[in-house]
C-alpha positions as CSV (number, residue, x, y, z in Angstrom):
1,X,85.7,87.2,124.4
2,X,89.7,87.7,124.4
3,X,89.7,85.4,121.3
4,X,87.6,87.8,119.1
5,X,89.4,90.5,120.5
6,X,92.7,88.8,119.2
7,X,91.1,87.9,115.8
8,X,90.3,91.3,115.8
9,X,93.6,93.4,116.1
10,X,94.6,90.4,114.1
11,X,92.7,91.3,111.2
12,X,93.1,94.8,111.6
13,X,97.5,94.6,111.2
14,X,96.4,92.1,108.5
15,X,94.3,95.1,106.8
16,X,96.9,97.7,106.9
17,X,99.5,95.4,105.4
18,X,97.8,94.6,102.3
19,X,97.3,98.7,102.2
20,X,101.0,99.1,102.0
21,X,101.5,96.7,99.1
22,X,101.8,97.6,95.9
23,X,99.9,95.9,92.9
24,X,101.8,93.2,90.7
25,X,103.1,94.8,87.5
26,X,100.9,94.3,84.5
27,X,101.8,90.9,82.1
28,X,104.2,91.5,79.8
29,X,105.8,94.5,80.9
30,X,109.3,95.4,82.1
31,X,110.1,97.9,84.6
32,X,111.9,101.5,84.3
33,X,112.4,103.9,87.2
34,X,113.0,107.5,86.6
35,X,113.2,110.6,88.9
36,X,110.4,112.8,88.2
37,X,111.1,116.6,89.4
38,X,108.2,118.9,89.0
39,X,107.8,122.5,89.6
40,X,103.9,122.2,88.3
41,X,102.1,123.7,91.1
42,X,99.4,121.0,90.9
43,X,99.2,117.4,91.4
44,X,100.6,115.1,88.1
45,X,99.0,112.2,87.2
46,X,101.7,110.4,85.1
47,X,100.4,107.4,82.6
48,X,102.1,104.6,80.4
49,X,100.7,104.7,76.5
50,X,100.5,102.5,73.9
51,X,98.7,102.5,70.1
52,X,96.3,100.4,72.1
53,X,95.4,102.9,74.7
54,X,96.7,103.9,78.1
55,X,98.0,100.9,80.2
56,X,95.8,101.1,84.0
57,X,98.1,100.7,87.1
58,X,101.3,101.0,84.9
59,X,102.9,103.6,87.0
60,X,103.5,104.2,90.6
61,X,102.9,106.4,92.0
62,X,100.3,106.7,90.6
63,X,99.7,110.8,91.4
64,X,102.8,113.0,91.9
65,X,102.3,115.8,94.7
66,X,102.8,119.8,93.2
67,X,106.3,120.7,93.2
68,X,108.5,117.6,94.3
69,X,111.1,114.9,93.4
70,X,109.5,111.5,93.2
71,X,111.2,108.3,92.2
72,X,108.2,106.6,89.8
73,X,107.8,102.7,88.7
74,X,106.5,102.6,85.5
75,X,105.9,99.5,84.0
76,X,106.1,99.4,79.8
77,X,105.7,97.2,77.3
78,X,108.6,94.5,76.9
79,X,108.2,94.9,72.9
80,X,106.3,97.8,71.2
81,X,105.8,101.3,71.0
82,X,105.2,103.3,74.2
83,X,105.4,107.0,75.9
84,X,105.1,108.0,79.4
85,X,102.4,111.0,79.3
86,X,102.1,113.9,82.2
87,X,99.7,116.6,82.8
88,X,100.7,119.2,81.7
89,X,100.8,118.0,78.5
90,X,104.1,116.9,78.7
91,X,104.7,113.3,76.8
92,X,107.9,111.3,76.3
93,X,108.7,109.0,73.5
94,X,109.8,105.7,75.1
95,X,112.9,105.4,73.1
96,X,114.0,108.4,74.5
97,X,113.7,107.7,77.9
98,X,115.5,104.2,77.3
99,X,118.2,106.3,75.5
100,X,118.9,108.2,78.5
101,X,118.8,104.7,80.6
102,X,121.1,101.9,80.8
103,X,118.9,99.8,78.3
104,X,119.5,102.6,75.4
105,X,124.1,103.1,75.7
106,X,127.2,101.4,77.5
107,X,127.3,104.4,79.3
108,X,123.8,105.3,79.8
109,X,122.1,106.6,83.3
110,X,121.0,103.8,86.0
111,X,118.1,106.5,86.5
112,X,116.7,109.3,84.2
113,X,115.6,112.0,85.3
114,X,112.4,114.0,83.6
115,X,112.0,117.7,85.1
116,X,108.8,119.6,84.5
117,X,108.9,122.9,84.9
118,X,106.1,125.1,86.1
119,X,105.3,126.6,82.5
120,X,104.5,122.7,81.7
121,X,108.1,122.7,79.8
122,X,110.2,119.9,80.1
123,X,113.3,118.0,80.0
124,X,115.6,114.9,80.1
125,X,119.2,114.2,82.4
126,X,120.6,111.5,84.1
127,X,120.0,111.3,87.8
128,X,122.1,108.5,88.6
């Protein structure tokens, strides 16, 4: 009886563990961080595209709560066209956002920064 209640708690820390991890980035992707600030007063669902369609898991978080500063994984294409699209309508070219990042100058930003304003307005600075 002690056994299975072992095993069990067991299983259950083994079970919220995996919760906490985050899926492996897609195949052929490379990884840009960014500092999203949004005054939009509803939840943002952020999403990587592509001329092939919009790339599933390819950004973490995947929601962004209504007016906050969240630091967001997205996960690109290593060659190719791409944009980072928000709700509210808001979409960045990907060569813009690598401008603005150490990838795109010598003395580029280690981490962008995209603010969205509550109008759905939006803009570009260095956060770090």
């Amino acid at each position: 009886m002690l056994r299975a209640g072992a095993l069990g708690v067991a299983l259950a820390v083994l079970v919220a563990a995996c919760a906490l991890v985050e899926p492996p980035p897609p195949n052929g992707t490379r990884l840009v961080q960014a500092e999203v600030k949004s005054e939009w007063p509803q939840p943002i669902t952020p999403v990587v595209r592509t001329p092939a369609g919009v790339m599933q898991g390819a950004v973490q978080p995947a929601t962004l709560q209504p007016r906050s500063t969240t630091m967001v994984s997205m996960y690109v294409p290593i060659t190719g066209e791409w944009s980072i699209a928000f709700n509210p309508g808001v979409e960045i070219n990907g060569i813009d956002l690598d401008r603005n990042s150490n990838r795109g100058s010598k003395g580029g930003c280690t981490i962008p920064s995209i603010q969205i304003g509550d109008d759905g307005g939006y803009g570009q600075a260095c956060a770090k």
